[in-house]
N, C-alpha and C positions, 0 to 999 in steps of 0.2 A: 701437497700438504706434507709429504713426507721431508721434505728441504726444510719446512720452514716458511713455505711463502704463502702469504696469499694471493686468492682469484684478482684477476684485473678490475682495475675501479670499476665498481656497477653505479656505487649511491653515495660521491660524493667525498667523505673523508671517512667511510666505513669499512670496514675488511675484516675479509673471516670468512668463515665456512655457512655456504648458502646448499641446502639440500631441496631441491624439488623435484618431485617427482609428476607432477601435476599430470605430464604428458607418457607418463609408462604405462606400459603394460597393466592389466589387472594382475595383482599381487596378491589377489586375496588362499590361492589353495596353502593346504597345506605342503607341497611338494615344492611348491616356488619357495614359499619359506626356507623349509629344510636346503637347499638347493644355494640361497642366499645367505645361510647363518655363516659359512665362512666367510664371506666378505663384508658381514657386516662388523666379524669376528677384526678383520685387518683394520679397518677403520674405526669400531672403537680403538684401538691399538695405538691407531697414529694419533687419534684426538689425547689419550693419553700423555703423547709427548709432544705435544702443541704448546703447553705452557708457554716457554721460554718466546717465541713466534711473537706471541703476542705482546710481550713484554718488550719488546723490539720494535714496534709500532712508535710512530713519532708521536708527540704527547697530542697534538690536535687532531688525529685519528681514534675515533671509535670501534674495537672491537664487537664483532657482530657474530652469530651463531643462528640462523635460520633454520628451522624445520617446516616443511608445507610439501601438504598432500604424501605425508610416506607412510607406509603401512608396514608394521614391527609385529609378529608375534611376541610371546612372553620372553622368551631367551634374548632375541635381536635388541627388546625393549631396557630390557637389564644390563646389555654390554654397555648401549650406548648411557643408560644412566649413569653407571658405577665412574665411565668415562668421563664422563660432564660433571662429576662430582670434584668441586673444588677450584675449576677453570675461573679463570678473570674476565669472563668475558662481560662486555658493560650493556648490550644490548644482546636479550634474546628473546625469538616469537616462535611458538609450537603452533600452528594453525595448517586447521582441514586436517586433521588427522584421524579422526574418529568415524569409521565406515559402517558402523553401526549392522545391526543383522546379522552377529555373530562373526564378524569379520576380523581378521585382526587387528590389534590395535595400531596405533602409533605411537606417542607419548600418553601415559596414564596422566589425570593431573596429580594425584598421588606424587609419580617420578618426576612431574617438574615441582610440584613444591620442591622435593629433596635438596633437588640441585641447585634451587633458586637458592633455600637455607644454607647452603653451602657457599653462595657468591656472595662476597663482600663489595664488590666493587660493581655489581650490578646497577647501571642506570632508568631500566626500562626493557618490559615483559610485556611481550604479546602472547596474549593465549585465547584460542577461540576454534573450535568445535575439536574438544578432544575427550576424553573419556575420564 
């Protein structure tokens, strides 16, 4: 991500940034948390300067931005929002985030409206089990 590129074709004429965490570890303490804020710190950072990436996509390619199964305290939650504030991306899905029982979150849907309000170019929003 940091180049500029993206992941290897998964789905077709889609590309972008896919986060699953489906198969991790339990994330829920606080310690993991704390433990993880800087790197969640660094990749907000690069989504930051991903704009450009995606505007480099040929025009019958679909930018894409996937969230599934990741668990964000409030700090993680807010990097990654302020990050995805404004991005072009044309397809994005928050799903399986919400762990409910005190756990921490993933995306609020508060923080995806935000960022939805902020895409202009947005095609198509998955959202389903988030808080």
């Amino acid at each position: 991500m940091r180049r500029g590129e993206f992941p290897n074709n998964r789905n077709g004429n889609i590309r972008g940034v896919y986060l699953d965490l489906d198969d991790a570890d339990n994330q829920f303490s606080v310690a993991v948390n704390n433990a993880l804020l800087p790197h969640w710190k660094e990749f907000a950072a690069a989504l930051e300067q991903f704009t450009p990436a995606i505007y480099l996509l040929p025009d019958n390619f679909e930018s894409r931005f996937l969230f599934y199964f990741v668990q964000l305290n409030l700090d993680a939650m807010m990097l990654i929002k302020e990050a995805l504030i404004g991005k072009p991306f044309q397809n994005m899905s928050f799903t399986n985030n919400d762990f409910g029982n005190g756990a921490p979150l993933g995306m609020s849907v508060e923080a995806i409206l935000d960022i939805v309000e902020s895409n202009k170019h947005l095609r198509k929003l998955e959202i389903d089990r988030n808080r």
